[in-house]
Structures are given as structure tokens and as C-alpha cells.
C-alpha positions in Angstrom: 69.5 -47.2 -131.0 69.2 -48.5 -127.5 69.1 -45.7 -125.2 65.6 -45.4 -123.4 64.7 -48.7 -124.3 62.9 -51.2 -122.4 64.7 -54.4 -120.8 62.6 -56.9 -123.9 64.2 -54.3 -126.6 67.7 -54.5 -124.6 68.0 -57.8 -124.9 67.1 -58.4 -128.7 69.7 -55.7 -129.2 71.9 -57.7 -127.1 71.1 -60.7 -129.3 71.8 -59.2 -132.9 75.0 -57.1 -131.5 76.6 -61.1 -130.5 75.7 -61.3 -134.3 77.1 -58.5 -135.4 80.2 -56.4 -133.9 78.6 -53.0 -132.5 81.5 -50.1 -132.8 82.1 -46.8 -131.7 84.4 -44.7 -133.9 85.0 -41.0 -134.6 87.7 -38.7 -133.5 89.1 -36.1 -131.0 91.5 -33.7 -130.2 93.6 -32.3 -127.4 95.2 -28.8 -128.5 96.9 -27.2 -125.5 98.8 -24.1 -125.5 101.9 -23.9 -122.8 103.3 -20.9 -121.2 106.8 -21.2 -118.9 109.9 -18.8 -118.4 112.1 -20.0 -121.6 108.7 -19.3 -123.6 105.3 -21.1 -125.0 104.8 -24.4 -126.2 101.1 -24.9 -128.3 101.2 -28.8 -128.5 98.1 -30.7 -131.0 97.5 -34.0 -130.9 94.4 -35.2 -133.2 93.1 -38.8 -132.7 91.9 -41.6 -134.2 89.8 -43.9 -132.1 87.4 -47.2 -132.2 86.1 -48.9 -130.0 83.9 -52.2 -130.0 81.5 -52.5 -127.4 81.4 -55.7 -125.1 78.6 -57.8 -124.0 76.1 -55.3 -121.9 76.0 -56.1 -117.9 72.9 -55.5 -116.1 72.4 -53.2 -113.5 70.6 -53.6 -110.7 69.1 -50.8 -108.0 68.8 -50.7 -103.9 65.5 -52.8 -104.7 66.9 -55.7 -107.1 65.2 -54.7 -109.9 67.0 -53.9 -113.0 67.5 -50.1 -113.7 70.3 -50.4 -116.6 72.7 -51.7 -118.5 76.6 -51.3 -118.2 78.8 -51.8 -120.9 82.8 -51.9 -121.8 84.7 -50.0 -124.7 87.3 -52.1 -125.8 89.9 -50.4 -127.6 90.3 -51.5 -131.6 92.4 -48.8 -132.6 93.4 -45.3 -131.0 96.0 -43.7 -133.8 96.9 -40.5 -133.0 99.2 -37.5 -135.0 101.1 -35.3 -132.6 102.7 -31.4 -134.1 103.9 -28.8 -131.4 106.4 -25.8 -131.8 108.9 -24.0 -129.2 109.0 -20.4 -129.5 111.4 -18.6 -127.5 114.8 -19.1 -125.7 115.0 -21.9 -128.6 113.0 -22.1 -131.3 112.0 -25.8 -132.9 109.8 -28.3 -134.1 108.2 -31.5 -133.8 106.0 -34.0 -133.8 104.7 -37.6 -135.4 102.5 -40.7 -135.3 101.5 -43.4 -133.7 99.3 -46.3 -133.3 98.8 -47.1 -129.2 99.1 -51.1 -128.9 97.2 -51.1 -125.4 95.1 -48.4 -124.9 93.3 -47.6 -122.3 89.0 -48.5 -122.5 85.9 -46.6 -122.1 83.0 -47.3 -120.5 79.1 -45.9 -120.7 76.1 -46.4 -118.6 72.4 -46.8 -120.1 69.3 -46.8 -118.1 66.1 -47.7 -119.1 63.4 -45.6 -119.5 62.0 -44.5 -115.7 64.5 -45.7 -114.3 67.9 -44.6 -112.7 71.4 -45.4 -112.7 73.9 -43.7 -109.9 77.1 -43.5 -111.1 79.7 -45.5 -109.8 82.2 -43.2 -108.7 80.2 -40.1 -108.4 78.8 -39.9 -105.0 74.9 -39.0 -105.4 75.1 -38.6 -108.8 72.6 -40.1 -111.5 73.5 -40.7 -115.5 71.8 -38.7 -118.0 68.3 -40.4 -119.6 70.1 -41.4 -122.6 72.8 -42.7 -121.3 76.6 -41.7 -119.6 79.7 -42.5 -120.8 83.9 -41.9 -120.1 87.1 -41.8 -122.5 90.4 -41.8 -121.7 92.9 -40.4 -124.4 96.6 -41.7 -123.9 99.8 -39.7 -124.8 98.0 -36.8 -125.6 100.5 -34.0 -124.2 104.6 -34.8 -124.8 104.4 -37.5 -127.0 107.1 -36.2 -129.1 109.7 -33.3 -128.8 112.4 -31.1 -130.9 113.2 -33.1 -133.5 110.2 -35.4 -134.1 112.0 -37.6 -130.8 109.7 -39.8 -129.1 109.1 -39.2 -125.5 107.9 -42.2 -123.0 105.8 -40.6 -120.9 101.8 -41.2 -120.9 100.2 -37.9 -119.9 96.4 -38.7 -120.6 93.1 -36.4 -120.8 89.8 -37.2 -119.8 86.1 -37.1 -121.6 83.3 -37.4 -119.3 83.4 -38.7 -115.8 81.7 -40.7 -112.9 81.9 -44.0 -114.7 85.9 -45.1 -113.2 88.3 -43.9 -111.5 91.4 -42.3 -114.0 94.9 -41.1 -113.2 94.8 -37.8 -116.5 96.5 -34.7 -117.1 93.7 -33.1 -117.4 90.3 -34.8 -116.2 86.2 -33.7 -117.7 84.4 -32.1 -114.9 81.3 -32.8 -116.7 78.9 -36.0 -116.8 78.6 -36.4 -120.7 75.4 -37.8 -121.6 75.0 -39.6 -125.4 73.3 -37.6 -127.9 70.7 -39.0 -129.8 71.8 -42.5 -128.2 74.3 -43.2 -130.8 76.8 -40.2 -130.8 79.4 -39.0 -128.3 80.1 -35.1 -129.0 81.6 -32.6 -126.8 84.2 -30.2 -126.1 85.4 -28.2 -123.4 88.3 -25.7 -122.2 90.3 -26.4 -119.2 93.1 -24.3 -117.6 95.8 -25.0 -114.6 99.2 -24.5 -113.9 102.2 -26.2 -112.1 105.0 -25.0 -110.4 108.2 -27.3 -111.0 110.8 -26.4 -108.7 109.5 -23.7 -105.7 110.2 -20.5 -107.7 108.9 -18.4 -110.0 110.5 -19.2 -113.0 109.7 -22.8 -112.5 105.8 -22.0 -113.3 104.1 -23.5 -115.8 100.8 -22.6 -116.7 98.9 -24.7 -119.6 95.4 -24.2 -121.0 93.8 -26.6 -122.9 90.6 -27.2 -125.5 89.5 -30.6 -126.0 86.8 -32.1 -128.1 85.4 -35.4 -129.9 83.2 -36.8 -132.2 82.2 -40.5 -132.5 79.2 -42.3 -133.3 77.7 -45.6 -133.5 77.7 -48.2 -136.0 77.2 -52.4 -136.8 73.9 -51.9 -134.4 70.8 -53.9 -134.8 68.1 -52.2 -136.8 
């Protein structure tokens, strides 16, 4: 693990992870239920996801010394498996699977120990001890419709925040800090709702639970 570790014990992680790819994998999922005038829609999408972490990129406080480490989550794969059902004025199924060629990244923060790392787009606010991080999962509401048809659109959800600036469906109000320096685990319940044309029945209202579970692996003992 490398959260809370000193800058010597950084870099000799740094050293063996060139050595040795250092991945985050687990999964998540989005399950949203969706409420408008022809009826409700409950939509799940469960994910797949890995990520390989890039080469860590120091971090440096108002006083030049170093406070951190930044690094990048490059996707490797994020699979994902979509089901939803109509029930009302029409009645249907739907879903499918797919493996997303370009996904989008993640990033996490890691100070070391005393020290402190403001986030960078979370004005006067500083990441967790162990470490911050951020996820962004694509197509995760409307990938597919009646009929197991595949939809274009990308409507995305967030996990965690402060770390880079996101265009989601549905964004984390929460800082996530790593547990135990070598999981990501979380969940949380979000509602909102939209109105689509200026009247009534054009309200949507959508309320959705999210939650993950990844870990690390390939690190340096």
C-alpha cells in the first residue's frame, strides 16, 4: 500500500510499479428508477471496470515542498450489462452489453503523511489522509431501449469529486477517500427531476442508487 507513506517509500513504490503493471479493478452499479406521465422506467446497468494506474506526478504546496502524489487511471476495460423495463402506457423490455472502446479515466490524489493536498477543483477543500480519488461511469442511464436497441447517447454518473471537472447525469457530492489505501468502496442515493417540455406531464423525476467496489492489485510488496 502506499497511502500515508513517506516520499523515500513513494518512490521505491514508484520503482517496482514501472516493473510491474499496478491495476485497479472491481465493479459498480447504477440502478435508477424513473417516474414520468406514460409510467416508470427502473433502468440497471452493472459494470465491469479496470484501470492501470500511470506513472505518479508529484505535488507540490504554496511552499515548494512536496505534499503528494497525483496519479491517472487509465481505462483497460469498462464492460458494462444494461436490463430496464417500461411499465405503463406500453409495456416492454430491454437491455444488453457492451465493452466501451474509450472510456473515460479516473484520477486519485495521495498525500503523504502530515502533509496536505487541496483539491484541484474544490475550492478550500483538502483530500482525505489516505488518499482521494474520482470515477466517471459512461452510458450508464439509456444505453439500450424496447427491444434490446442500442441508443447513442452518453449519459454518465459520477463517483467521488474535487479531482476534475466532469459533464454526468448524475454527479457524487461527496469527496471519497480510499479505504485501507488499496480499496475504493462506496455507495450513495441521489434524486432529481426534469421537466421536458414547460408542463406538467412533461416531468420527469428519477432517483437513483449507485455504488462500487474495486481494489488494488500488481503493487509492490
Amino acid at each position: 500500500m502506499f497511502c500515508g507513506q513517506e516520499e523515500e517509500g513513494w518512490v521505491t513504490g514508484v520503482s517496482g510499479a514501472l516493473l510491474s503493471v499496478v491495476l485497479w479493478t472491481g465493479t459498480a452499479q447504477v440502478d435508477v428508477m424513473i417516474w414520468e406521465g406514460g409510467g416508470e422506467h427502473p433502468y440497471t446497468t452493472d459494470f465491469t471496470l479496470e484501470y492501470r494506474e500511470s506513472q505518479p506526478i508529484p505535488v507540490y504546496g504554496p511552499q515548494g515542498d512536496l505534499v503528494g502524489h497525483h496519479v491517472r487511471l487509465v481505462p483497460q476495460r469498462i464492460a458494462l450489462k444494461a436490463h430496464h423495463e417500461v411499465r405503463g402506457l406500453l409495456n416492454c423490455t430491454g437491455g444488453g452489453e457492451e465493452v466501451i472502446a474509450e472510456g473515460p479515466g479516473g484520477e486519485l490524489v495521495v498525500p503523504i503523511r502530515g502533509k496536505q493536498v487541496e483539491m484541484a477543483v474544490a475550492a478550500g477543500l483538502v483530500a482525505p489522509s489516505a488518499g482521494a480519488y474520482q470515477l466517471v461511469l459512461p452510458r450508464a442511464v439509456g444505453a439500450f431501449a424496447c427491444g434490446n436497441k442500442r441508443n447513442t447517447a452518453d449519459r454518465r454518473v459520477g463517483i467521488g469529486r474535487g479531482l476534475f471537472f466532469t459533464d454526468v447525469e448524475v454527479a457524487d457530492a461527496q469527496l471519497r477517500s480510499l479505504d485501507g489505501g488499496s480499496n475504493m468502496r462506496g455507495a450513495y442515493h441521489e434524486r432529481h427531476e426534469r421537466n421536458y417540455g414547460g408542463s406538467p406531464q412533461h416531468l420527469v423525476r428519477y432517483e437513483f442508487n449507485v455504488k462500487w467496489d474495486l481494489h488494488r492489485v500488481g503493487a509492490p510488496q
